[in-house]
PLY file of the C-alpha trace (Angstrom):
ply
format ascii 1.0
element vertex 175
property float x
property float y
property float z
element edge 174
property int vertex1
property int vertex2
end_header
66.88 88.44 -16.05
64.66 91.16 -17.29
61.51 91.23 -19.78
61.20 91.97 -23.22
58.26 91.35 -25.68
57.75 92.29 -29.68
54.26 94.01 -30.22
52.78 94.19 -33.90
51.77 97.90 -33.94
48.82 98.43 -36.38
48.66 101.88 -36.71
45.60 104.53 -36.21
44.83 107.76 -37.41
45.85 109.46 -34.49
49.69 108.16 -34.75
52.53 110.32 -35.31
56.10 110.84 -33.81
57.11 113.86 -34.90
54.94 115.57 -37.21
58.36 117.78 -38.25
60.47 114.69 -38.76
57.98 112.48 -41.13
59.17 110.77 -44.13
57.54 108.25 -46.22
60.63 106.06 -45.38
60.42 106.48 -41.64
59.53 102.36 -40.55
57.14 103.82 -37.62
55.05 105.41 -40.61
53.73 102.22 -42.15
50.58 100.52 -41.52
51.68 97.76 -39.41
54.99 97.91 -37.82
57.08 95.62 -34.59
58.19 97.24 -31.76
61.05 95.42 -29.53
60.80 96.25 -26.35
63.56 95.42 -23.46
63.08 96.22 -19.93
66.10 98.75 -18.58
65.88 99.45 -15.00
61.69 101.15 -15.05
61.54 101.56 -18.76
61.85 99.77 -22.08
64.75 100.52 -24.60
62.86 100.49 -28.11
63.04 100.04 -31.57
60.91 99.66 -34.87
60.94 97.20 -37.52
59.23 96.14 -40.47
57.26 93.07 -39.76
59.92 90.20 -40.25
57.79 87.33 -41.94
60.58 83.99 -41.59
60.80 85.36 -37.62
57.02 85.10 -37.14
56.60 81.96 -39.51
59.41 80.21 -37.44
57.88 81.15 -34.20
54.41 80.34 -35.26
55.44 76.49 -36.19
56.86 75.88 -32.67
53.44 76.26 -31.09
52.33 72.69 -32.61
53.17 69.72 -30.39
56.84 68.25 -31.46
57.23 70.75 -34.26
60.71 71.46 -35.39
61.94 74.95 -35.74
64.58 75.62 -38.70
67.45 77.91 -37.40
66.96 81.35 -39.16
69.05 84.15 -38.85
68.68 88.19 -40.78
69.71 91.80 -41.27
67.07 93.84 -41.01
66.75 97.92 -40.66
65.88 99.30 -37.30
64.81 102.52 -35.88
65.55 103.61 -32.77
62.58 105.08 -30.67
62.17 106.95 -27.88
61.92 104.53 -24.14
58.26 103.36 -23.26
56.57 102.56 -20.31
56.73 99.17 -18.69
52.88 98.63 -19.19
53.72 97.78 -22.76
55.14 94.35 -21.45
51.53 92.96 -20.85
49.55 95.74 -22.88
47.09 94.19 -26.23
44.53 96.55 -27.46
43.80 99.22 -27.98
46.74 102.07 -26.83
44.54 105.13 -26.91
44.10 108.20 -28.97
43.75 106.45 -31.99
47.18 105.60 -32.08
46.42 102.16 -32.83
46.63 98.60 -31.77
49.23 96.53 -30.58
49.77 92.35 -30.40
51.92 90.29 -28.92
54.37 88.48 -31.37
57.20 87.14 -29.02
57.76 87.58 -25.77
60.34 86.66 -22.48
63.25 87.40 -20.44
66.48 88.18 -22.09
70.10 88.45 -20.78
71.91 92.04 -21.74
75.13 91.19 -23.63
76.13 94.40 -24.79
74.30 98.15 -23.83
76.68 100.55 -25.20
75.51 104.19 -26.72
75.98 102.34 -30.37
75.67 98.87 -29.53
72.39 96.73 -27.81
72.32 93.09 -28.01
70.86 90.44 -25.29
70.21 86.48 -25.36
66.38 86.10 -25.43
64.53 82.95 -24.36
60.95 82.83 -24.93
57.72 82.36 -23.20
56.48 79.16 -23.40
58.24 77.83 -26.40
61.83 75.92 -26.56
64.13 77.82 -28.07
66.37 81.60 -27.70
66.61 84.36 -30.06
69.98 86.62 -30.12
69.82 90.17 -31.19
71.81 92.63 -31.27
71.22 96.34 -32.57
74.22 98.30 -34.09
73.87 102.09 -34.89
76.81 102.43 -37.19
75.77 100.69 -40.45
78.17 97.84 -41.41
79.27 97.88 -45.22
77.29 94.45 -45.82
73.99 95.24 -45.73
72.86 97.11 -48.84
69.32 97.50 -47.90
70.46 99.46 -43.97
73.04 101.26 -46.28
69.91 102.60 -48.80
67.61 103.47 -45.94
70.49 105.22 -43.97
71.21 107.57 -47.26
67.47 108.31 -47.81
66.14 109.10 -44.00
65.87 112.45 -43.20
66.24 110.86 -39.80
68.91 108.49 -40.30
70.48 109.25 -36.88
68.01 107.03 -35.55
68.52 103.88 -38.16
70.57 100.84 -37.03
70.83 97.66 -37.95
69.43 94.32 -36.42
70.49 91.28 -36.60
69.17 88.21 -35.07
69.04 84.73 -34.86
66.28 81.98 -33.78
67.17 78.40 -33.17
65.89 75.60 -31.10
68.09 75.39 -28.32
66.87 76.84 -24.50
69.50 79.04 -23.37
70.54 78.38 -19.54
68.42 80.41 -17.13
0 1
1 2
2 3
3 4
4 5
5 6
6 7
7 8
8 9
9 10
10 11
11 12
12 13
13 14
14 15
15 16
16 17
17 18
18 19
19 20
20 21
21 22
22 23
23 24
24 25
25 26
26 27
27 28
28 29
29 30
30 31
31 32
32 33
33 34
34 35
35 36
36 37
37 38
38 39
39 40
40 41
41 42
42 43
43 44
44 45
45 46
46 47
47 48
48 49
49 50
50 51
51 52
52 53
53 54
54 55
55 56
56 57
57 58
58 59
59 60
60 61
61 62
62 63
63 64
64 65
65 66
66 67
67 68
68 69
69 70
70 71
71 72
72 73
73 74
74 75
75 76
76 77
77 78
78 79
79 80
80 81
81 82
82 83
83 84
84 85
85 86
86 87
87 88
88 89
89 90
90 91
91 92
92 93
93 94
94 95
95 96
96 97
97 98
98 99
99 100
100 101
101 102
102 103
103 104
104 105
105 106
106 107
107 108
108 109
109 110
110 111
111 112
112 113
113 114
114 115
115 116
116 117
117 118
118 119
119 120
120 121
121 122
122 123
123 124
124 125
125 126
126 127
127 128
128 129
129 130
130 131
131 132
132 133
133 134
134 135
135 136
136 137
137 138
138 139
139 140
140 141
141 142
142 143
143 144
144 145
145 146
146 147
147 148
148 149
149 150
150 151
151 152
152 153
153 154
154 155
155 156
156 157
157 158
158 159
159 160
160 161
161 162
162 163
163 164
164 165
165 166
166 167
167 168
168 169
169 170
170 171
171 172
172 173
173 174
């Protein structure tokens, strides 16, 4: 099985992407952002998304002896970004440049599912904790989700919008 980890990316003045491809809607633009991360051969597939509150709540609770975690599931808009390097599996900090600082939200070994040009999704189980989290990453928008289907109309970059959807619960998924 091969890594992954979810970094919250607080961002510095130095940060920028593409100074040519900036919009106010871009998700890598706001102050504080996640970054999924999953370990492909020597680099990590990537994508951004808006700090997901219930996710972090969830996980949060499960760090207190015999605490119960609710199954939660969501849709949430994505961006893909461009591969990283595999030091971002174990890197908190600072990451240089004024680009900003990263923390560790979630992090594991997940089994690939699916790793098609428009379709990502794995089995996650996490560090330390009881419990898997599915995702799965689609780049062709799905007539459901109202909020993907806004942000895809209004990004000047919406080539690199998906959609996420994932799902936490409190069984370990076989190793």
């Amino acid at each position: 099985m091969s890594k992954f980890v979810i970094l919250e990316h607080r961002i510095g003045p130095g940060f920028a992407r593409n100074p040519d491809r900036i919009t106010p809607d871009r998700i890598t633009q706001n102050a504080v952002h996640w970054d999924w991360m999953f370990q492909t051969g020597d680099v990590l597939r990537t994508w951004a998304t808006d700090p997901i509150a219930g996710l972090a709540d969830a996980v949060e609770c499960c760090d207190e002896a015999g605490a119960e975690r609710p199954a939660l599931s969501g849709v949430n808009v994505a961006q893909r970004l461009a591969d990283h390097r595999i030091a971002y599996l174990t890197l908190e900090g600072d990451i240089g440049r004024q680009r900003g600082t990263v923390r560790r939200i979630l992090s594991g070994v997940f089994g690939l599912l699916s790793d098609e040009p428009d379709r990502f999704s794995a089995e996650c189980s996490l560090d330390r904790r009881v419990g898997r989290l599915a995702i799965e990453f689609h780049r062709s928008v799905p007539e459901r989700s109202d909020e993907v289907r806004d942000a895809d109309r209004t990004a000047s970059d919406a080539e690199s919008l998906c959609e996420l959807l994932w799902e936490l619960d409190s069984e370990s998924s076989p190793d």
